[in-house]
Every structure is written in structure tokens, then in C-alpha cells.
C-alpha positions, 0 to 999 in steps of 0.5 A: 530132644529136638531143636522145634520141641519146648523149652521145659521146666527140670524134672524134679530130682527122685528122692533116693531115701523113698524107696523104689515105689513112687506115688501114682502122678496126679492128673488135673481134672479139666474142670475148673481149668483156666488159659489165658493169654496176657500181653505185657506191653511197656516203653523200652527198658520199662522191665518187661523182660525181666517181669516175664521171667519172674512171672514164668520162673524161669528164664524165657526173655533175654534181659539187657540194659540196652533199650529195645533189646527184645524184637519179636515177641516171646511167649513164657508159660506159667502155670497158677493152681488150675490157671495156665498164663500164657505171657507175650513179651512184646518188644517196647513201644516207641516212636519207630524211626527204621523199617525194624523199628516198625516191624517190631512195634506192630508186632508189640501192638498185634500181640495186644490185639489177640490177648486176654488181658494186658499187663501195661508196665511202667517204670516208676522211677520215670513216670508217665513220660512222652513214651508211655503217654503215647502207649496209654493213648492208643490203649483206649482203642485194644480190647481185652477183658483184663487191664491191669498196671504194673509199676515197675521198680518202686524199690527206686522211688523213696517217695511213696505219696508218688507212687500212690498218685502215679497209680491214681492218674494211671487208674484215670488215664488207661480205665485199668481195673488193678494197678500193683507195685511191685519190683521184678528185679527182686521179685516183690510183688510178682506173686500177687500179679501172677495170682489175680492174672490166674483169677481173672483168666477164662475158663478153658483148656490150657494149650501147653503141656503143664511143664512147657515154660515157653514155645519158643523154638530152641534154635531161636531162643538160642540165637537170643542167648547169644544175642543178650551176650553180646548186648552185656560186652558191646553195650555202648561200642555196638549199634542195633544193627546185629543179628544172630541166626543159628544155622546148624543145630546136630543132637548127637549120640552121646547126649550133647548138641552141636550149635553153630550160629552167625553173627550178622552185622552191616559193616566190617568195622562192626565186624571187627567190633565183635570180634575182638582183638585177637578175637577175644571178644567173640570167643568171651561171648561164645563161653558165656552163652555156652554155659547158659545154654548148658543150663537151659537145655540140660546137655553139654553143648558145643557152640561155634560162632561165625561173624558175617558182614551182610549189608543192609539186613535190615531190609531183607524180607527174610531176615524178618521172617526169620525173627518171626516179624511181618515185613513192613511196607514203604521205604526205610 
């Protein structure tokens, strides 16, 4: 499998007890089919990853407790009956402060612009707080043919008279046409999403192969792996400024795939950050992200990781075409 193609869901196992004579496949007649692009627009740390992941069934956003974790946004496709959902995970909205900031706060507004529908996801534990105001705001001015609220961790909130009056001023506040509760971390609630997201979707062809969970190329979503890992062992000792790109990717002939990325940051004391004493930390991050990737792309994978100091990348107009993000303009 090449490095460009997508990311798949397995293909069933066969049934050894059935014999040698498998039933013709179905082919969906195109009739009646449906596709549409969903935006899922949020605050940071809002859940949004976590929601696209359960609404898709398969893992296509990395998941950290460090806010902002996603930058670019990220497509999971999920198939509903004769509905394909094509569900961008944008970066969380915030007021942005560093030139990165901005770039992937335009990129989560420019994926609102082009869907079908958005999906505004709030935490209920939280509320409407000074971020999510500043989103619902500037929702008046997007345009999409389905707006639907999601509150997002309600297993956190005791008080159910509070959900049902945050539901009440979101409906007031963002004209939404449906609000639902629900808990992506459990999965409580996402089914019901996912099944009027495939109601309300307009007709039309669907744009992926029925068995496509993401159009994510494999070299990126390989980066972002590694990128989560070191998020779950640097949380707190690591700033923003990392970046992880895969530089050489090499399908061998015996099935298994040789992956080499870096690991960019500003400064050498970050430098040593990630690596570790004795450069344990890094090779923790490597066999983890090793092990997932083995999952993932279902191949033995051989992962090699090199840490760089490349000062200022935050300004480097190619560093952000290759996390697929517009350069902005003006000073950082």
C-alpha cells in the first residue's frame, strides 16, 4: 500500500466454517445515496477529536489532554445506511496570539465555510464560557444547511435542569436546528448524531470508496501519531513549539514499512526535553507510536526518530504547507 492512498477500514475476516463459496458482494445502487461534508467546529479541548473518532469508528484524530492539540484539519469518513459523512475536525477556535495560532484558526473557520453542516460542540461541564461565545458569535455569519449543537461530556454534569437550560440558550443563541447530549468519550449518544447527520445530508454521489475512514495521507497521519505520544509523555515539560514531519517512508518487499520522521523543536533545551536521559524518552515515544502504527496500517512497521533543532519554524512558510496550513500574513 503506498504512502498517498487511504487509510482503511480491515477487511473482515473469512469464515473458515462457510466453505470455499462466498456470496456475490452487494453493490449499492446509487439511488437514494446521500454526502455531505460536516464541520465540527468547538473551543479547545472541547472533545472534538475524541467525537470525530466515534462518529467515524475508527481512529482518524489524535486525542491529547493538551488543548489545541489539532492544527490542520482532518477528514474522518464514516458511512450511515446510504449516507456517506465526510467530518472535518478542525483545530479549536481561540483568540489567536502567534502567527501558528492564526493559521489554524482560519483553517477551522475555512472548513466551516465549505460544509454541509456544522456540528458546534460545547463542553457541558463548562458551559458557554468567553471561547465558545466568541465561536457562536461569528456562527451567524457561516452558512450551512444543518446546524446542530452537540454538549459534549454530560456524564460530568449531575445537574440535568442545567443541561436542558444550556440546550435551551444554545437553540437561542446559534439558531441550531437540533441539540443532543451525548459523551464521546463512552460513546453515549454518538449513534443518534451520526443517524440524523445521514438524514439531513444531500443527496448525491459519495466522494470516497465505502471503506475509506480518512483521506489523510499515511505519511501525515504518521507524523500526528508521534506527535499525540509525545503530547501523552511531555504534557506539561513541552511547549507548542514541536513539530513532527516523516521524512522517508520505504514499503519493502517482505510486507513491512520503514518510517524515519523528525522531531522539530526551537531550542536545544527542548531538544534534550525529548530526548531524554540517556535518550529514554524518545525511544518511549518511538515504541509506542510503533505499536499503534502496526494497528493502523496492519504491516510490521520499522519507525526511526531523529530530533532537530530548527529555530523559528514557526515562521517558515514551508513548514505550513506542509501541515497543509495558508501562511499568514503580518507579523508574528
Amino acid at each position: 500500500m503506498a504512502d498517498e492512498n487511504h487509510i482503511r477500514t480491515p477487511a473482515p475476516q473469512a469464515d473458515a466454517s462457510a466453505g470455499s463459496e462466498q456470496p456475490p458482494a452487494v453493490v449499492a445502487d446509487d439511488t437514494d445515496r446521500r454526502c455531505g461534508f460536516i464541520a465540527i467546529l468547538g473551543a479547545p479541548n472541547a472533545g472534538k477529536s475524541t467525537l470525530i473518532n466515534g462518529l467515524v469508528g475508527a481512529k482518524v484524530a489524535i486525542v491529547s489532554q493538551k488543548v489545541q492539540t489539532t492544527r490542520v484539519p482532518v477528514r474522518g469518513i464514516a458511512m450511515e445506511g446510504k449516507s456517506q459523512l465526510v467530518f472535518i475536525d478542525t483545530p479549536g477556535i481561540f483568540r489567536p496570539k502567534r502567527r501558528l495560532d492564526r493559521a489554524m484558526v482560519e483553517a477551522a473557520w475555512a472548513g466551516a465555510g465549505d460544509a454541509d453542516a456544522i456540528l458546534f460542540i460545547v463542553d457541558a461541564a463548562k458551559g458557554i464560557d468567553e471561547d465558545a461565545a466568541r465561536i457562536l458569535e461569528k456562527l451567524g455569519s457561516v452558512r450551512a444547511a444543518g446546524r446542530i449543537a452537540v454538549l459534549n461530556k454530560v456524564d460530568r454534569v449531575t445537574d440535568k435542569e442545567r443541561l436542558l437550560a444550556l440546550a435551551a440558550e444554545l437553540v437561542k443563541l446559534g439558531n441550531f436546528d437540533r441539540v443532543f447530549m451525548v459523551s464521546a468519550l463512552s460513546g453515549s449518544g454518538v449513534d443518534d448524531v451520526r443517524r440524523h447527520l445521514a438524514s439531513v445530508v444531500p443527496a448525491g454521489p459519495w466522494h470516497y470508496d465505502e471503506d475509506d475512514v480518512t483521506d489523510a495521507p499515511m505519511r501525515l497521519f504518521a507524523a500526528e501519531i508521534t506527535r499525540e505520544k509525545i503530547y501523552k509523555y511531555l504534557h506539561d515539560e513541552l511547549p507548542y513549539a514541536i513539530t513532527v514531519e516523516t521524512t522517508s517512508w520505504q514499503d519493502r518487499k517482505d510486507g513491512s514499512t520503514r518510517i524515519e520522521q523528525t522531531i522539530f523543536v526551537e531550542r536545544e533545551g527542548q531538544r534534550s526535553i525529548v530526548l531524554g536521559k540517556g535518550g529514554q524518552t524518545v525511544k518511549q515515544i518511538s515504541m509506542e507510536s510503533r505499536r499503534e502504527m502496526n494497528g493502523i496500517f496492519e504491516r510490521p512497521i520499522h519507525l526511526f526518530l531523529f530530533v532537530k533543532v530548527r529555530e523559528n519554524w514557526g515562521s517558515d512558510p514551508e513548514r505550513y504547507r506542509e501541515m497543509g496550513l495558508e501562511f499568514p500574513k503580518g507579523d508574528d
